[in-house]
PADRENNU-515954 format. One record per residue: x, y, z of N, C-alpha, C in turn; residue number from 1; residue in three letters. Coordinates in Angstrom, 2 decimals, padded with zeros to 5 digits. Layout:
<pts>
      n.x      n.y      n.z     ca.x     ca.y     ca.z      c.x      c.y      c.z    n  res
        X        Y        Z        X        Y        Z        X        Y        Z  NUM  ALA
...
</pts>
This chain:
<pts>
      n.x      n.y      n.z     ca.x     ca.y     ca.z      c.x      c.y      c.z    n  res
  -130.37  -129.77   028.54  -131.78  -129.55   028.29  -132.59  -130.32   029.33    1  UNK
  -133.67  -129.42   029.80  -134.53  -130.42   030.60  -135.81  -130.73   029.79    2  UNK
  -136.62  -131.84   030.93  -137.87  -132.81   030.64  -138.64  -131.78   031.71    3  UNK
  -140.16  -131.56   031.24  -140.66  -131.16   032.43  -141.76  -131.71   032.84    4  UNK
  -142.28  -131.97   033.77  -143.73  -132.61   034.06  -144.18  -131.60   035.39    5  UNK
  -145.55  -131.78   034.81  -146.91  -131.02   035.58  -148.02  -131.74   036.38    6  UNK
  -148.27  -131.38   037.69  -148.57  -132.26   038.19  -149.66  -131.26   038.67    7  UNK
  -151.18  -131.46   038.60  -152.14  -130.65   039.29  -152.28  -130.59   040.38    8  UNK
  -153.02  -130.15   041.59  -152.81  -130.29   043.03  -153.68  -129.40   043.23    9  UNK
  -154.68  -129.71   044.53  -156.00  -128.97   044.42  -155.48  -128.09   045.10   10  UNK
  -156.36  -126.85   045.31  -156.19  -125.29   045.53  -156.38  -125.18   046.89   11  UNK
  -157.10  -126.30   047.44  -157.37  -126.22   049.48  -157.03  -127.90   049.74   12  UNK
  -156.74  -127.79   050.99  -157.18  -129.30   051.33  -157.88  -128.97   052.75   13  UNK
  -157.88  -130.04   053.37  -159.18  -130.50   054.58  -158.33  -131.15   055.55   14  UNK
  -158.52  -130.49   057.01  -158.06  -131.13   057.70  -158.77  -131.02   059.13   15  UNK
  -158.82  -131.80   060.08  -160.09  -131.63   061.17  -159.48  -131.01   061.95   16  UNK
  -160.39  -129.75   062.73  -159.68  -128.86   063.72  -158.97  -129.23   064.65   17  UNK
  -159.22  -130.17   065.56  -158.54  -131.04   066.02  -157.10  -131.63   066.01   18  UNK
  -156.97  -131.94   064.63  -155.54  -132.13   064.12  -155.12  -131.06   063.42   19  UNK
  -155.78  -129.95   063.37  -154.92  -128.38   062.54  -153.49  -128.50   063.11   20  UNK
  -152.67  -128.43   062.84  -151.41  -127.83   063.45  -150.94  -126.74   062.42   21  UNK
  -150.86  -126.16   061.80  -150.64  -124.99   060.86  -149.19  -125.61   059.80   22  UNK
  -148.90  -126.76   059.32  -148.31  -127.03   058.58  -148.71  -128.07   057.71   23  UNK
  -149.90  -127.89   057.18  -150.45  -129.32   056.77  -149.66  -129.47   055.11   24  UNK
  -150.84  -127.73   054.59  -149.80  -127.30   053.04  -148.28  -127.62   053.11   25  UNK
  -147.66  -126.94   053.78  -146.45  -128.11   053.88  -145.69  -129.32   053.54   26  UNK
  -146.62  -130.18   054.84  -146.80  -131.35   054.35  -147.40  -132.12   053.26   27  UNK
  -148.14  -131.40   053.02  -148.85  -132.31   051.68  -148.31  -132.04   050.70   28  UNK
  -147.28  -130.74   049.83  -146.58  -130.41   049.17  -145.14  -131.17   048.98   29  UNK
  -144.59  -131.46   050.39  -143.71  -132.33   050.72  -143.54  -133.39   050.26   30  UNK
  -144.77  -134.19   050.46  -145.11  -135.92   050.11  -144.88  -135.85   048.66   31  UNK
  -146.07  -134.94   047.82  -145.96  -134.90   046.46  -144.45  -134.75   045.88   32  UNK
  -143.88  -134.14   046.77  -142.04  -133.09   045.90  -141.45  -134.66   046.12   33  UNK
  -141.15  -135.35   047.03  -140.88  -136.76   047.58  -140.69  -137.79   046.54   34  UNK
  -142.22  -137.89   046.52  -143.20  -138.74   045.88  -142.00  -139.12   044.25   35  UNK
  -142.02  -137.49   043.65  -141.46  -137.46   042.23  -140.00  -136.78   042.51   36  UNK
  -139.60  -136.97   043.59  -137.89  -136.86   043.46  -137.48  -138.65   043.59   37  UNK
  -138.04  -139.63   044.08  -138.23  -140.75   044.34  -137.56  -141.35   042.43   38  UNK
  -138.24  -140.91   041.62  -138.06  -141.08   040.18  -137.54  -140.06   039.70   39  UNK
  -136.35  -139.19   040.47  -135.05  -138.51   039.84  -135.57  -137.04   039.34   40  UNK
  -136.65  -137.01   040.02  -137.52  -135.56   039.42  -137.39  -134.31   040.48   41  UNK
  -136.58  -133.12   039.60  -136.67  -132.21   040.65  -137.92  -131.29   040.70   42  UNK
  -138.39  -130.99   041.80  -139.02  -129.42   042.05  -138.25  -128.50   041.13   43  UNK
  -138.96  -127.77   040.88  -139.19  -126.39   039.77  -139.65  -125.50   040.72   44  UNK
  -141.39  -125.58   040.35  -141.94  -124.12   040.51  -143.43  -125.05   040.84   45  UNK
  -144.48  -123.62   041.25  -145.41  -123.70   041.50  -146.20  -122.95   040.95   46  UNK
  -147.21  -122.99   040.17  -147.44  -121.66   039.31  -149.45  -122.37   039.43   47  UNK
  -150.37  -121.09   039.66  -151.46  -120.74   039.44  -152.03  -120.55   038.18   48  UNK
  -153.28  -121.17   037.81  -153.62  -120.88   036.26  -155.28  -120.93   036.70   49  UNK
  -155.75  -119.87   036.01  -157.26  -119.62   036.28  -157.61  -119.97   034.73   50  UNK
  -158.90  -120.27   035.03  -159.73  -121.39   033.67  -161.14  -120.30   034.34   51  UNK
  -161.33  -119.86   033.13  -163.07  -118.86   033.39  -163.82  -119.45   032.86   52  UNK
  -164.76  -120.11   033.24  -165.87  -121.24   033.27  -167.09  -119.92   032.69   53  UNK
  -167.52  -120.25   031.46  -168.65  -119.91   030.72  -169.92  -120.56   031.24   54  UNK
  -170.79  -119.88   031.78  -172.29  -120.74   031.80  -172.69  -121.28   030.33   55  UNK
  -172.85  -122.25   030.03  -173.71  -122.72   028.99  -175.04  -121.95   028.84   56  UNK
  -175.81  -121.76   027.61  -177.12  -121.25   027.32  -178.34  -121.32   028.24   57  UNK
  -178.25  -122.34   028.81  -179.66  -122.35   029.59  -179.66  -121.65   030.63   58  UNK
  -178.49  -121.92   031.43  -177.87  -121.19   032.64  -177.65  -119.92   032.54   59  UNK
  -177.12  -119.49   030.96  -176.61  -118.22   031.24  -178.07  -117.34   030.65   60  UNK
  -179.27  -117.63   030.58  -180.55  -117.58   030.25  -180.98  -117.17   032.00   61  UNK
  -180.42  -118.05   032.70  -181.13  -118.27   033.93  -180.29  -117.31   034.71   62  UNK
  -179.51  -116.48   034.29  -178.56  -115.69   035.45  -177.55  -115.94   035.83   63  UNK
  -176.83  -117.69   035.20  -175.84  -117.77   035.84  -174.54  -116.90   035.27   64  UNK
  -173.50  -116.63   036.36  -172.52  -115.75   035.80  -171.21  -116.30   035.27   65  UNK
  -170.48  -115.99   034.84  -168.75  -116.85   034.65  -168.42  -116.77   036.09   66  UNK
  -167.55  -117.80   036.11  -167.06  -118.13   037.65  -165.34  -118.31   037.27   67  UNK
  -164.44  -118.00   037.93  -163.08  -118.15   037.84  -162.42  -118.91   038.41   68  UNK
  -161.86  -119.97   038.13  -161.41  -121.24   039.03  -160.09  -121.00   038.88   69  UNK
  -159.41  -121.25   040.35  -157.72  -120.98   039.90  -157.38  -122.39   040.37   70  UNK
  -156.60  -123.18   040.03  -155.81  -124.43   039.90  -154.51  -124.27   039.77   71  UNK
  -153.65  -125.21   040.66  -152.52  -125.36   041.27  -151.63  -126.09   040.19   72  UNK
  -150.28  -126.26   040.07  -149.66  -127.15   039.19  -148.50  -127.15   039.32   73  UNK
  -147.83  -128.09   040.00  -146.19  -128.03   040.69  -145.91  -128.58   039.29   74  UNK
  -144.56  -127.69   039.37  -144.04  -128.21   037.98  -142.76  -128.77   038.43   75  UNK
  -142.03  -129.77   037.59  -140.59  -130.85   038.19  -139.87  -130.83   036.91   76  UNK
  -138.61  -130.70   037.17  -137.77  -131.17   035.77  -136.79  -132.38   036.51   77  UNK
  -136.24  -132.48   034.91  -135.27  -133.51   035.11  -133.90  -133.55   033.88   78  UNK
  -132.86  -133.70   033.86  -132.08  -133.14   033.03  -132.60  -134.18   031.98   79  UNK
  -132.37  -133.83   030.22  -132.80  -135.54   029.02  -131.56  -135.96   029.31   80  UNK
  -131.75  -136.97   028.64  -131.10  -138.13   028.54  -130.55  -137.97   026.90   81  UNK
</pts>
């Protein structure tokens, strides 16, 4: 049986044109997988989850619309103990 843990991870990151080299996602995915194999944790999966953000009353009075946010979440197991 496994343990699983979820780890959020934003949907873009930032990097200056300058230093673009086209592997940053990569790298920054890397560090994190690292990071929690470091404490015996494997990579899984990567899975997308959208959260539809309701305007509250005043806003949605004022025009505002639902907006759809998608968010990242590497998931890691580990065999129990």
């Amino acid at each position: 049986m496994y343990q699983y843990k979820m780890v959020q991870v934003p949907p873009n990151i930032e990097v200056q044109a300058k230093q673009h080299r086209g592997n940053e996602a990569a790298t920054y995915l890397e560090g994190i997988v690292n990071t929690h194999a470091r404490e015996n944790w494997e990579f899984y999966r990567i899975d997308a989850i959208g959260v539809n953000v309701k305007p509250g009353c005043l806003a949605g009075l004022l025009g505002q619309k639902e907006a759809l946010n998608t968010y990242y979440v590497v998931t890691f197991r580990k065999q129990s103990s």
